[in-house]
Biopython code that builds the backbone (N, CA, C, O; Angstrom):
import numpy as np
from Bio.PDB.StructureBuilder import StructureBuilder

atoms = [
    (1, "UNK", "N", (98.182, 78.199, 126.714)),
    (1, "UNK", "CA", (98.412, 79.302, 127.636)),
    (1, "UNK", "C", (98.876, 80.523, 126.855)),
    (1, "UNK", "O", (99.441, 80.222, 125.804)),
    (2, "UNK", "N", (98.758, 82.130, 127.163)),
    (2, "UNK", "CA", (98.937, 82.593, 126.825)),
    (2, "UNK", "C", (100.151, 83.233, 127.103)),
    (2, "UNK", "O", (100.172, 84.078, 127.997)),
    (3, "UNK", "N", (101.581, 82.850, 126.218)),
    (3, "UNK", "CA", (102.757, 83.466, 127.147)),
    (3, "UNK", "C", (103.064, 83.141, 125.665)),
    (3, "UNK", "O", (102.343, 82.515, 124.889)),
    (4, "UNK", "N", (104.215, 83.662, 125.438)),
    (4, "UNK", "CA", (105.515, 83.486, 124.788)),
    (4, "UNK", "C", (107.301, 83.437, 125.399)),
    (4, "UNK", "O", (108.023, 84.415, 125.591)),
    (5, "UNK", "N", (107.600, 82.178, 125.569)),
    (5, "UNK", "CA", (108.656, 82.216, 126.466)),
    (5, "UNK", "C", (109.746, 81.485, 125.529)),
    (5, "UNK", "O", (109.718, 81.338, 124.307)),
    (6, "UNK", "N", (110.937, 80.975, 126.678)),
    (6, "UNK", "CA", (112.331, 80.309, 125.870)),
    (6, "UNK", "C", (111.942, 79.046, 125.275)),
    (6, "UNK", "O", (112.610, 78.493, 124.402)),
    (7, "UNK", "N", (110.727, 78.536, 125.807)),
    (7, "UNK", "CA", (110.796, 77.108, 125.355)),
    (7, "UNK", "C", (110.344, 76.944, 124.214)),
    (7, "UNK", "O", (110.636, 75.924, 123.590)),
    (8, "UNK", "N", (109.437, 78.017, 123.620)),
    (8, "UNK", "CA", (108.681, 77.885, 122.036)),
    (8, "UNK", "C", (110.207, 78.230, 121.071)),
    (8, "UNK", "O", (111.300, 78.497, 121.571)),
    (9, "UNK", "N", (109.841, 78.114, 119.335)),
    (9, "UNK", "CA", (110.528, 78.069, 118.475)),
    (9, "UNK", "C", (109.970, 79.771, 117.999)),
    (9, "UNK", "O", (108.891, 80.362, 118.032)),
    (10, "UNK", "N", (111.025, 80.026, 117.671)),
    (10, "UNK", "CA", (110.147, 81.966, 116.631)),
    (10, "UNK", "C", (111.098, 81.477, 115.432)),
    (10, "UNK", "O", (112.196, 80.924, 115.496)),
    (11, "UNK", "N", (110.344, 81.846, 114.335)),
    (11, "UNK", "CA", (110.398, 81.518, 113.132)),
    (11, "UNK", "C", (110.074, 82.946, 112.780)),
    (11, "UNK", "O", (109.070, 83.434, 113.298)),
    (12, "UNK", "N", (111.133, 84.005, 111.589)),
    (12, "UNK", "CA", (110.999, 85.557, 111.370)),
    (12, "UNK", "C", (110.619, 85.193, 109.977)),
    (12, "UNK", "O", (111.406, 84.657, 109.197)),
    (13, "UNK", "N", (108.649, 85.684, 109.514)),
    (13, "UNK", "CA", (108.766, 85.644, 108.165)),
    (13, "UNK", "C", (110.223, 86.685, 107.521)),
    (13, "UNK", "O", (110.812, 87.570, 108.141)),
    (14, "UNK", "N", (110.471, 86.226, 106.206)),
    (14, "UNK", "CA", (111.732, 86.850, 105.599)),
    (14, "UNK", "C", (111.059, 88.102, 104.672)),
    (14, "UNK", "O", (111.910, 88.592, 103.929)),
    (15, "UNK", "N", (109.852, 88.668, 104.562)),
    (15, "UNK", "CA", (109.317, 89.399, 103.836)),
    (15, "UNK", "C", (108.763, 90.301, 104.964)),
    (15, "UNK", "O", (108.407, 89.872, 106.061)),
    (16, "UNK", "N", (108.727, 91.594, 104.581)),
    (16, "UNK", "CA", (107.466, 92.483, 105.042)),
    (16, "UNK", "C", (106.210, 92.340, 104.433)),
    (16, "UNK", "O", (106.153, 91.979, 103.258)),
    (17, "UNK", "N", (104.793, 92.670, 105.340)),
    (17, "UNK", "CA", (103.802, 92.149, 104.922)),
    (17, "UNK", "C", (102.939, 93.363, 105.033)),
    (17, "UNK", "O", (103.512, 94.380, 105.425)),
    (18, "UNK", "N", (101.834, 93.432, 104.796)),
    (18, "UNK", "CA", (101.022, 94.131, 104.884)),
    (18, "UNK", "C", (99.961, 93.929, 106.580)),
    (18, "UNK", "O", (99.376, 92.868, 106.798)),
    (19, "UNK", "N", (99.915, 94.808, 107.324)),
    (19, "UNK", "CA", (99.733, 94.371, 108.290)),
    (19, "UNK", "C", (98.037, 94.337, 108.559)),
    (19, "UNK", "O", (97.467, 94.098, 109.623)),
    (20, "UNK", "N", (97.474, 94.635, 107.323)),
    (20, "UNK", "CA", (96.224, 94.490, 108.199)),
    (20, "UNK", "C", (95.525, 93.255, 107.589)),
    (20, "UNK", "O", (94.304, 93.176, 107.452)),
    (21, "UNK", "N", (96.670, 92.016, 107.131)),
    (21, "UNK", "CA", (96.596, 90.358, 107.233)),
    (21, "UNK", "C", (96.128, 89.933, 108.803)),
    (21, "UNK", "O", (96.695, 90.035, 109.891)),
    (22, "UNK", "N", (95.248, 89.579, 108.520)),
    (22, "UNK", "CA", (94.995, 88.388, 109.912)),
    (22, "UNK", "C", (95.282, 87.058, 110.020)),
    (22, "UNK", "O", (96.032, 86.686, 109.118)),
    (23, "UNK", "N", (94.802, 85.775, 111.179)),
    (23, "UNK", "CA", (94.743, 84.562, 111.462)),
    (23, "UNK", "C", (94.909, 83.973, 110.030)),
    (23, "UNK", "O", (96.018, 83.604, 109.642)),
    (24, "UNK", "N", (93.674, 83.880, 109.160)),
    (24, "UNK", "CA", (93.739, 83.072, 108.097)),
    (24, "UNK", "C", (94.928, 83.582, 106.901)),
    (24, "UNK", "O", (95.657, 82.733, 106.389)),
    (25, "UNK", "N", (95.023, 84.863, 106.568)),
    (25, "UNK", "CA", (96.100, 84.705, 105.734)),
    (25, "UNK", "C", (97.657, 84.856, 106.125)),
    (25, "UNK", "O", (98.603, 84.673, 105.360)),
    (26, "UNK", "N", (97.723, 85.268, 107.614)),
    (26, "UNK", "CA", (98.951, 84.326, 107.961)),
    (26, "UNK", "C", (99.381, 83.207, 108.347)),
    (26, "UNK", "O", (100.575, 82.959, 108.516)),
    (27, "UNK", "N", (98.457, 82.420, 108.525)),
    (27, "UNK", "CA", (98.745, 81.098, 108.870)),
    (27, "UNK", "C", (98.580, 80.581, 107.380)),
    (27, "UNK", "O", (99.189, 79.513, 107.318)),
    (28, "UNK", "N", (97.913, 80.943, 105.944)),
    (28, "UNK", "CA", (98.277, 80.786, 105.044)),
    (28, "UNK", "C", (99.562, 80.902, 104.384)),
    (28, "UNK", "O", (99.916, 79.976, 103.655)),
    (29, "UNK", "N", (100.315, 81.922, 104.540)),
    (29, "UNK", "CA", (102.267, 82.826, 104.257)),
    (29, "UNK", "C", (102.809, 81.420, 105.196)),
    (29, "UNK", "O", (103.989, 81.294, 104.871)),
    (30, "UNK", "N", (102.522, 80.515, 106.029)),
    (30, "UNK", "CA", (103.457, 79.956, 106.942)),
    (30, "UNK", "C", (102.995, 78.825, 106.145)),
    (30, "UNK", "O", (103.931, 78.980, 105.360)),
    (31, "UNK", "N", (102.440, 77.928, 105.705)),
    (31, "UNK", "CA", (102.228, 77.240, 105.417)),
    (31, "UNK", "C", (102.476, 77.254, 104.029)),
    (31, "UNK", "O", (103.156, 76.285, 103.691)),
    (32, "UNK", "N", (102.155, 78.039, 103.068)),
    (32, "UNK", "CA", (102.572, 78.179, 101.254)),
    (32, "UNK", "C", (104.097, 79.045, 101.305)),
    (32, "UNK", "O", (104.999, 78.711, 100.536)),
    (33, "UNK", "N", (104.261, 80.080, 102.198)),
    (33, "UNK", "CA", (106.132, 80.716, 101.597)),
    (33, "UNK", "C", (107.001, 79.944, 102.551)),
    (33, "UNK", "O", (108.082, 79.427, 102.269)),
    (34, "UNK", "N", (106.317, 79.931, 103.860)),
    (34, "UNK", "CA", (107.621, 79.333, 104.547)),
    (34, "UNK", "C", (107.699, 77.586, 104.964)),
    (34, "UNK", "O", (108.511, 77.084, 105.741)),
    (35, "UNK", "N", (106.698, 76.925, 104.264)),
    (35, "UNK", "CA", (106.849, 75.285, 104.382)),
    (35, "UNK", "C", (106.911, 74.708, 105.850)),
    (35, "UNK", "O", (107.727, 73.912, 106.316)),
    (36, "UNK", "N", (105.901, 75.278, 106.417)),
    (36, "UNK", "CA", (106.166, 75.102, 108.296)),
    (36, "UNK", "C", (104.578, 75.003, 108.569)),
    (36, "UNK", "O", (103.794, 75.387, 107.702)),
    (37, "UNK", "N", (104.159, 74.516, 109.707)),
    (37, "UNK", "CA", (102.842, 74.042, 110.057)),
    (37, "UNK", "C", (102.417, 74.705, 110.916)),
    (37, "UNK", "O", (102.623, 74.208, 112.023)),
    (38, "UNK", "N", (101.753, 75.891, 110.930)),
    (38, "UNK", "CA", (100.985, 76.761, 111.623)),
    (38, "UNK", "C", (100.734, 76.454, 113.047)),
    (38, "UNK", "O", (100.861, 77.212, 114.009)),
    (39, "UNK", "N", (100.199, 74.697, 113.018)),
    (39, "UNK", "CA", (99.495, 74.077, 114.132)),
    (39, "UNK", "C", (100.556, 73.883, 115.144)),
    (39, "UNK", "O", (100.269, 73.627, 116.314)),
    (40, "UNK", "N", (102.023, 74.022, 114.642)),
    (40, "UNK", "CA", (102.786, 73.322, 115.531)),
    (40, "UNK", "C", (103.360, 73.494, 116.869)),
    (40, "UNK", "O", (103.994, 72.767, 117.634)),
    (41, "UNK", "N", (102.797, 75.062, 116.903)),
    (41, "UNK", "CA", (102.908, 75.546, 118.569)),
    (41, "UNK", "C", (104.024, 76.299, 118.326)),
    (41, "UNK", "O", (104.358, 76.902, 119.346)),
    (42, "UNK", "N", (104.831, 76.537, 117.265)),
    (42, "UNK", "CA", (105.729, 77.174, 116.985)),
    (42, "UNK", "C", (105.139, 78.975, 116.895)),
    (42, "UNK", "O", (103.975, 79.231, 116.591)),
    (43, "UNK", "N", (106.274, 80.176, 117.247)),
    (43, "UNK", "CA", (105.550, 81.559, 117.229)),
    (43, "UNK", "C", (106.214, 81.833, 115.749)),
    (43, "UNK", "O", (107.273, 81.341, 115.358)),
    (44, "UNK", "N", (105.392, 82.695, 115.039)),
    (44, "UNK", "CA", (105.604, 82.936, 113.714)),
    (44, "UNK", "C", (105.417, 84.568, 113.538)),
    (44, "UNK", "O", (104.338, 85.156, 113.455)),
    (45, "UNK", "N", (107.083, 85.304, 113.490)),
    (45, "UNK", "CA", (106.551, 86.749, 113.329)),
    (45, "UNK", "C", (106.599, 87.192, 112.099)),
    (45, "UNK", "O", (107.100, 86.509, 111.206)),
    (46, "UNK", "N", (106.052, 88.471, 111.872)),
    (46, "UNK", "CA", (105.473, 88.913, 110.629)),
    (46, "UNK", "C", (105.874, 90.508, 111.127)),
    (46, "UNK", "O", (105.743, 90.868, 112.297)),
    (47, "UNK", "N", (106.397, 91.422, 110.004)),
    (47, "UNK", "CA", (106.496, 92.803, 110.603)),
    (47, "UNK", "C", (106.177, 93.705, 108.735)),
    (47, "UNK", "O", (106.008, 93.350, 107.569)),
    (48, "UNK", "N", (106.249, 94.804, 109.426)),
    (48, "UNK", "CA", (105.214, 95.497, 108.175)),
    (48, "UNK", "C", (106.927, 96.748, 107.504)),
    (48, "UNK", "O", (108.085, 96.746, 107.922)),
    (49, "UNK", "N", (106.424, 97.397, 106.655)),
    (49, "UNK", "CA", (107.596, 97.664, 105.781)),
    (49, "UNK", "C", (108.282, 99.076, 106.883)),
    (49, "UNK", "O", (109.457, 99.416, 107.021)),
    (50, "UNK", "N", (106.901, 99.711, 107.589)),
    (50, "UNK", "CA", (107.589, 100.488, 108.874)),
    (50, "UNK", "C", (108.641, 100.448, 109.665)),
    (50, "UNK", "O", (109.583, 101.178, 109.974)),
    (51, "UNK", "N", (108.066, 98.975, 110.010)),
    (51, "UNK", "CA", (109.115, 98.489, 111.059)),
    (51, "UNK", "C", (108.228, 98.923, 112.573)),
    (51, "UNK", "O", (108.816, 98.807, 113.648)),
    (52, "UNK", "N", (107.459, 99.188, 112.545)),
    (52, "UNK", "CA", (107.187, 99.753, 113.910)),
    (52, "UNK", "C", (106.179, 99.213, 114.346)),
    (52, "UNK", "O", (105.547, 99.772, 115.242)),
    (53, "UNK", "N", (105.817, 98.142, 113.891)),
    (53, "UNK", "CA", (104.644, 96.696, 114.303)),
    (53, "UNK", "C", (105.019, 95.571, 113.758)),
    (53, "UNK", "O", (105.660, 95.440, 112.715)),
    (54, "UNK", "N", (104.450, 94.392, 114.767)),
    (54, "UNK", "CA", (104.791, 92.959, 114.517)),
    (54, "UNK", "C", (103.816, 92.732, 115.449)),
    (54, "UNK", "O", (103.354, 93.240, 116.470)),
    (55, "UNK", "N", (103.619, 91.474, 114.496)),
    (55, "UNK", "CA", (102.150, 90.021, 114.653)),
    (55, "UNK", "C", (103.203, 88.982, 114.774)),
    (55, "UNK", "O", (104.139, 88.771, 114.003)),
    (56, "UNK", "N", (102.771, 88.134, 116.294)),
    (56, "UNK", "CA", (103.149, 87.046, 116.173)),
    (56, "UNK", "C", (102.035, 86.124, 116.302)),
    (56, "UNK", "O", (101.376, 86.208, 117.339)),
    (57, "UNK", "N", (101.731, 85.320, 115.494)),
    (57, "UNK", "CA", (100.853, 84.197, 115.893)),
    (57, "UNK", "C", (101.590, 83.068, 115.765)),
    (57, "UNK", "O", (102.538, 82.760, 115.043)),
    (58, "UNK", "N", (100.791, 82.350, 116.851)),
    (58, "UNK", "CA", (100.760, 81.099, 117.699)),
    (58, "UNK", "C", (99.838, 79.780, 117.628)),
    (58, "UNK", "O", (98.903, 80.183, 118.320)),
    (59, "UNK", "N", (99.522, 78.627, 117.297)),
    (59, "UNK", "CA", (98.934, 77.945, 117.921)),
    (59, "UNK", "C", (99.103, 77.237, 119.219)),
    (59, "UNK", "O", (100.042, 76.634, 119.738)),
    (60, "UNK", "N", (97.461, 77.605, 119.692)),
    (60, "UNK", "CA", (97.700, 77.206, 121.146)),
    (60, "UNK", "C", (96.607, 76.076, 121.459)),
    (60, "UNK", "O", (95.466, 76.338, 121.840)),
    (61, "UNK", "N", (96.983, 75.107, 121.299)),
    (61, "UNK", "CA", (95.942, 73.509, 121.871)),
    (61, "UNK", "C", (94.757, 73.728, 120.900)),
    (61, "UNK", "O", (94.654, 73.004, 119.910)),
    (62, "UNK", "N", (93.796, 74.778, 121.176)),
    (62, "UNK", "CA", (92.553, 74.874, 120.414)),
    (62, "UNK", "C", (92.236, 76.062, 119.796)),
    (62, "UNK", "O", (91.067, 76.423, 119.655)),
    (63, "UNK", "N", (93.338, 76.801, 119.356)),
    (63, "UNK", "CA", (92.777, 77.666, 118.637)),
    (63, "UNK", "C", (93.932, 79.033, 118.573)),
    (63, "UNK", "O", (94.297, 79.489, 119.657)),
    (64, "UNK", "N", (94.415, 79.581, 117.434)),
    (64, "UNK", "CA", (95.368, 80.399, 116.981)),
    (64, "UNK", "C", (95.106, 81.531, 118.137)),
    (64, "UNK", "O", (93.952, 81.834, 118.441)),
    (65, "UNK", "N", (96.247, 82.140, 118.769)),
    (65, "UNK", "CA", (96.471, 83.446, 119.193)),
    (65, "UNK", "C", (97.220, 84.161, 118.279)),
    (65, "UNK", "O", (97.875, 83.722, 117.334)),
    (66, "UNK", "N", (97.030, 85.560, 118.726)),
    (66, "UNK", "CA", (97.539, 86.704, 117.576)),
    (66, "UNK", "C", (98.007, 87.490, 118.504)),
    (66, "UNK", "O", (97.188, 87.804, 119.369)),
    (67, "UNK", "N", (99.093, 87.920, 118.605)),
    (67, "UNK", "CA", (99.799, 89.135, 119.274)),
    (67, "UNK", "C", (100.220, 90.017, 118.290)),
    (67, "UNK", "O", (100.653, 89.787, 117.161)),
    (68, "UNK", "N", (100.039, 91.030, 118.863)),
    (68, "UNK", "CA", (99.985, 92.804, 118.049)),
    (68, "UNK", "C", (100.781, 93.684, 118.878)),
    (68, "UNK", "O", (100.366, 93.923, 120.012)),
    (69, "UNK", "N", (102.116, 94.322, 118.386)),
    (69, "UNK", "CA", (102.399, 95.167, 119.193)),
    (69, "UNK", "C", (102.780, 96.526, 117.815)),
    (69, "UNK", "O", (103.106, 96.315, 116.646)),
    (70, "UNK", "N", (102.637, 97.504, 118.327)),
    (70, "UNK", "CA", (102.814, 98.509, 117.632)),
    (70, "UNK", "C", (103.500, 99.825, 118.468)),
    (70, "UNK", "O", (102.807, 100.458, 119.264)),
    (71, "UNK", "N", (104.657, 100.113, 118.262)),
    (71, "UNK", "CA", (105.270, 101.129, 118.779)),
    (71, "UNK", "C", (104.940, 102.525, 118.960)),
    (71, "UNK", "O", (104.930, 102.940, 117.801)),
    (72, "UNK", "N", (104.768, 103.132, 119.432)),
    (72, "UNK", "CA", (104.436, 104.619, 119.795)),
    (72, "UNK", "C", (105.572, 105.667, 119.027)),
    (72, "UNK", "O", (105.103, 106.624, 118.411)),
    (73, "UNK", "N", (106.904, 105.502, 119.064)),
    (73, "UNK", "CA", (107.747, 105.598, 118.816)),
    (73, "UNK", "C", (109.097, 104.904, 118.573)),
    (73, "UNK", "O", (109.607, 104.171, 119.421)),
    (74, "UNK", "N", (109.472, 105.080, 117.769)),
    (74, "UNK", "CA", (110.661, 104.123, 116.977)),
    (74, "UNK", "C", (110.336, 102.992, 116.165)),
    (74, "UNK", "O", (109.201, 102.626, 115.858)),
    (75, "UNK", "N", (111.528, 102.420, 115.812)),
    (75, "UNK", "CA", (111.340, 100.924, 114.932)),
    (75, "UNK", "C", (112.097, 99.951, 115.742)),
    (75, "UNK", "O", (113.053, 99.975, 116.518)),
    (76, "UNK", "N", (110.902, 98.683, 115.017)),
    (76, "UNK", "CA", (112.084, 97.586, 115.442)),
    (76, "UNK", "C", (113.266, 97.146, 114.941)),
    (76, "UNK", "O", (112.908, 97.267, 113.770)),
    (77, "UNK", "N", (114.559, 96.669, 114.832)),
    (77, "UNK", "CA", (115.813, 96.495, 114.052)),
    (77, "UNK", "C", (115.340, 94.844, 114.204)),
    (77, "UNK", "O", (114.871, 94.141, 115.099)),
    (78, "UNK", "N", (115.671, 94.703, 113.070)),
    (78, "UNK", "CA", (115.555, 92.983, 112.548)),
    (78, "UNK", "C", (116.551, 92.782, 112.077)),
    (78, "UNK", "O", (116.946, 93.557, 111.207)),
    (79, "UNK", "N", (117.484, 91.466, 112.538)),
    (79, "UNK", "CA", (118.169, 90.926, 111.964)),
    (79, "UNK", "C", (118.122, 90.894, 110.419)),
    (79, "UNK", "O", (117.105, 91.186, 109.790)),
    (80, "UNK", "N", (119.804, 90.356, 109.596)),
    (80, "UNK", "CA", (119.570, 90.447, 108.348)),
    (80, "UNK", "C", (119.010, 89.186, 108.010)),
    (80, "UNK", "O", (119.063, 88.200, 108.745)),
    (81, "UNK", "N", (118.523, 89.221, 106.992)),
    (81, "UNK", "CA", (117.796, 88.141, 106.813)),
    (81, "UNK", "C", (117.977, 88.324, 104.833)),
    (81, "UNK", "O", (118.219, 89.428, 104.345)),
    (82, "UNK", "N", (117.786, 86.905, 103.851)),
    (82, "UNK", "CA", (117.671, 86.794, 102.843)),
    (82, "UNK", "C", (116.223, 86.737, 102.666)),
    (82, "UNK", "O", (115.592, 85.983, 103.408)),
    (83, "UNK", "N", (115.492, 87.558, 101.622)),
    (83, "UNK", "CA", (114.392, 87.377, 101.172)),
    (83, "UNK", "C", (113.860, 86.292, 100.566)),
    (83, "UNK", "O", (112.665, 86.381, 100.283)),
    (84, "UNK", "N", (114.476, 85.203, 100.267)),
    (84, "UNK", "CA", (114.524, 84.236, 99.458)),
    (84, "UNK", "C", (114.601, 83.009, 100.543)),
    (84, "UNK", "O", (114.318, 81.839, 100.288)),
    (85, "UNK", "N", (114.977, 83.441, 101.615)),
    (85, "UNK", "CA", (114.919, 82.393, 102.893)),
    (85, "UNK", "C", (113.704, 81.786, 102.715)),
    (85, "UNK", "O", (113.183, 82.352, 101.754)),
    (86, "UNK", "N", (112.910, 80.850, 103.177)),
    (86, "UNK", "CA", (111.715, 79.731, 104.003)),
    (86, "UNK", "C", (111.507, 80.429, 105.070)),
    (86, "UNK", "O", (110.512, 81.127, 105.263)),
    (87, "UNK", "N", (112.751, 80.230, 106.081)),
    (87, "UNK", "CA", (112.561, 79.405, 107.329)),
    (87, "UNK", "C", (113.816, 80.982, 107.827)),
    (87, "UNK", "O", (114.928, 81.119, 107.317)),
    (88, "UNK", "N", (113.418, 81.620, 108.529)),
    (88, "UNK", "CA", (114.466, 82.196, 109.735)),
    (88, "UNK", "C", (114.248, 82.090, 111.127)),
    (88, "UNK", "O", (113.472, 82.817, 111.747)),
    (89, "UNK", "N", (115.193, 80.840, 111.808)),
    (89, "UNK", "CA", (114.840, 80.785, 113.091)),
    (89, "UNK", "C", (115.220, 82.224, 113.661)),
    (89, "UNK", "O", (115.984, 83.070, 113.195)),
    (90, "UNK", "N", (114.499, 82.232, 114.734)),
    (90, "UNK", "CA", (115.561, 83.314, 116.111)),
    (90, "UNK", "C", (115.525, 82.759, 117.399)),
    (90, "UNK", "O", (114.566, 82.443, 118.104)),
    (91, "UNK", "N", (117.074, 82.679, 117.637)),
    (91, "UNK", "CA", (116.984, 82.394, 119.429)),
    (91, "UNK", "C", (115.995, 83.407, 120.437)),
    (91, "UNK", "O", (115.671, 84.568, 120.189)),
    (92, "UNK", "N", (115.640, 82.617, 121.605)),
    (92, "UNK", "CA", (114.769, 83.404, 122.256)),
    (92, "UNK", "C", (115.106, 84.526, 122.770)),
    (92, "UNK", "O", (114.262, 85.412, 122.908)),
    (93, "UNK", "N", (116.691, 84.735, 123.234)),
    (93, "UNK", "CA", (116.887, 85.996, 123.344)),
    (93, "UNK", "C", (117.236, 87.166, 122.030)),
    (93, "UNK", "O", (117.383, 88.388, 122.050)),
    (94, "UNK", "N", (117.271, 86.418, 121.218)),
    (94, "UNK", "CA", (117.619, 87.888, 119.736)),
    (94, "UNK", "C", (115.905, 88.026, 119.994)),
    (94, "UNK", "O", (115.741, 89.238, 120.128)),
    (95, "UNK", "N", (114.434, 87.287, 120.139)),
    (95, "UNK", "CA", (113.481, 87.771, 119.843)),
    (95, "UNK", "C", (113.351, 88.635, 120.443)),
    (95, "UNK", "O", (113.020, 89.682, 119.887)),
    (96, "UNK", "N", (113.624, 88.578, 122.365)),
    (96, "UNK", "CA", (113.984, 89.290, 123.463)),
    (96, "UNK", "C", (114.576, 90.633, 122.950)),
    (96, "UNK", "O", (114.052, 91.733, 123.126)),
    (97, "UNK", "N", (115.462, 90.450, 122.449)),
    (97, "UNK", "CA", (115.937, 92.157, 122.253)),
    (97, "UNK", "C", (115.267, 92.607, 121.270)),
    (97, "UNK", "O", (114.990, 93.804, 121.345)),
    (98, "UNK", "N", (114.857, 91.963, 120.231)),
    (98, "UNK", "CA", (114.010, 92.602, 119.261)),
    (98, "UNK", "C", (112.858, 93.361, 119.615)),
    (98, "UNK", "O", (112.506, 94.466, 119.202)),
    (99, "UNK", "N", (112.252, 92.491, 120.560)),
    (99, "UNK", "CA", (111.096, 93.249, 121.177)),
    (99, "UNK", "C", (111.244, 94.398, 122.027)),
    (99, "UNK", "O", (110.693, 95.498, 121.987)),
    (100, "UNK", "N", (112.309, 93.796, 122.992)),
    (100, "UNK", "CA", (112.982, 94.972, 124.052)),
    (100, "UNK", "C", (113.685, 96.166, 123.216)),
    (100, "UNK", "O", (114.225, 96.939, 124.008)),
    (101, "UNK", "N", (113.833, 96.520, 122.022)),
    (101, "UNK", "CA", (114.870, 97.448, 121.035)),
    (101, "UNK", "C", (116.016, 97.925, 121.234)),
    (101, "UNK", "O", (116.541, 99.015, 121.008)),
    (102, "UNK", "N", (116.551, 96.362, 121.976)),
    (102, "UNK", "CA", (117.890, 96.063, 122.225)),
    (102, "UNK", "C", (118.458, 95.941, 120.708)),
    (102, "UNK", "O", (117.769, 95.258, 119.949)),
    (103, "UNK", "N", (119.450, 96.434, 120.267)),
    (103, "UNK", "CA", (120.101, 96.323, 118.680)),
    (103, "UNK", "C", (120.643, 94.797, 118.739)),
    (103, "UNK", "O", (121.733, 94.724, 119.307)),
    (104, "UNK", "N", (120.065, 93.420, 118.226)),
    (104, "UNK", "CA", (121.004, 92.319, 118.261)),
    (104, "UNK", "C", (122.310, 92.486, 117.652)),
    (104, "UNK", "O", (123.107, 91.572, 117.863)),
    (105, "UNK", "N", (122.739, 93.574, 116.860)),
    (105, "UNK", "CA", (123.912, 93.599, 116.347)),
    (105, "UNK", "C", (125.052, 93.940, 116.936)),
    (105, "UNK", "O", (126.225, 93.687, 116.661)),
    (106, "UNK", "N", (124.272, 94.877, 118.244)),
    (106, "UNK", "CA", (125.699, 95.314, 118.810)),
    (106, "UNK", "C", (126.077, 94.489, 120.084)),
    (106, "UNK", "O", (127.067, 94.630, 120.802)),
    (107, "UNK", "N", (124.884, 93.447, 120.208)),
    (107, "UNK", "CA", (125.546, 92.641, 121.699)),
    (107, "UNK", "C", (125.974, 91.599, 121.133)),
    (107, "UNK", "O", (125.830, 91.361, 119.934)),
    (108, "UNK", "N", (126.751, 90.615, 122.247)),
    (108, "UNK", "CA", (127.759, 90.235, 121.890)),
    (108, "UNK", "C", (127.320, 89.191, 123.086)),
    (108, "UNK", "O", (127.507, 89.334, 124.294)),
    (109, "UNK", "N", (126.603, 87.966, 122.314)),
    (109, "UNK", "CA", (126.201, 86.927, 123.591)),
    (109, "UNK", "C", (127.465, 86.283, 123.815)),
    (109, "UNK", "O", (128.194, 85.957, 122.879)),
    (110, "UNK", "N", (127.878, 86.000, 125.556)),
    (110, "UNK", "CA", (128.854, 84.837, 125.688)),
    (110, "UNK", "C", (128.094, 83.390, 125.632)),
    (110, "UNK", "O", (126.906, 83.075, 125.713)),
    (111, "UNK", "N", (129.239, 82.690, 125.466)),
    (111, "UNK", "CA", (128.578, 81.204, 125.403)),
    (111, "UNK", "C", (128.039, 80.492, 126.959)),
    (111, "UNK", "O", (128.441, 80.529, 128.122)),
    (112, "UNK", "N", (126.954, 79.875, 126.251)),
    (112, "UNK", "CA", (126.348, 79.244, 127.822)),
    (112, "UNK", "C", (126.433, 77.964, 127.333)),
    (112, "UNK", "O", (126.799, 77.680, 126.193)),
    (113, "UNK", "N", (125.979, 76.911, 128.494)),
    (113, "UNK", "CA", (125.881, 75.832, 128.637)),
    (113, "UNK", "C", (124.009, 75.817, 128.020)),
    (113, "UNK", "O", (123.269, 76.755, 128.318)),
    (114, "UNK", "N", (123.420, 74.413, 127.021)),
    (114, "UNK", "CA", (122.261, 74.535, 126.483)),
    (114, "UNK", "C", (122.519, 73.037, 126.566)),
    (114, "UNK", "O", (123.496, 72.389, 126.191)),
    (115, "UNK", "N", (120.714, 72.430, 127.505)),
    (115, "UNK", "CA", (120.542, 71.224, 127.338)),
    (115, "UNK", "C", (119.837, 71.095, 126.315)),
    (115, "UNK", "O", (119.516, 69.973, 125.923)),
]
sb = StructureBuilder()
sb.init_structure("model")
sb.init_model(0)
sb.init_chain("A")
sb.init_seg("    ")
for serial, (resi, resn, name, xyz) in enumerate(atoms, 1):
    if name == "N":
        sb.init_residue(resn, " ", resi, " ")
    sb.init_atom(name, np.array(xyz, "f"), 0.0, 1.0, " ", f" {name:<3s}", serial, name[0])
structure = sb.get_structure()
């Protein structure tokens, strides 16, 4: 299906990329830098040295989706992250504000109950 919701995993490549990479050589970067399986239904974002676009791809049952968003105006703020990382999870709501250009730095989640 085509959605991105709370129940998938987002995994933040730790590098900026060159954005006019597609399907095959990012699902290549997920599989050789970040040691994670493309196929796994997990969303995998990728953002360019701007900041003002991000690719998330997905596998979905039969076949990779690619989401593209590119801003009109402004950047996105990304968490800090080590370049040297694999693996940066993000909870579904830091992706949420990331996308929304909510600053994750300045909110201040209270604790919930998580089954």
């Amino acid at each position: 299906m085509f959605s991105l919701n709370e129940y998938i995993s987002y995994y933040l490549y730790p590098r900026y990329i060159d954005m006019n990479k597609g399907i095959e050589c990012l699902s290549e970067l997920i599989r050789s830098q970040m040691n994670a399986n493309p196929l796994s239904g997990d969303a995998f974002l990728f953002f360019g040295k701007k900041k003002d676009m991000v690719k998330v791809l997905r596998w979905d049952t039969d076949g990779f989706i690619l989401y593209q968003k590119r801003l009109e105006e402004g950047t996105f703020e990304l968490p800090r992250f080590k370049s040297s990382q694999g693996l940066c999870k993000l909870e579904w709501e830091i992706f949420f504000m990331i996308m929304k250009g909510i600053s994750p730095r300045s909110v201040l989640l209270r604790k919930r109950f998580k089954i």
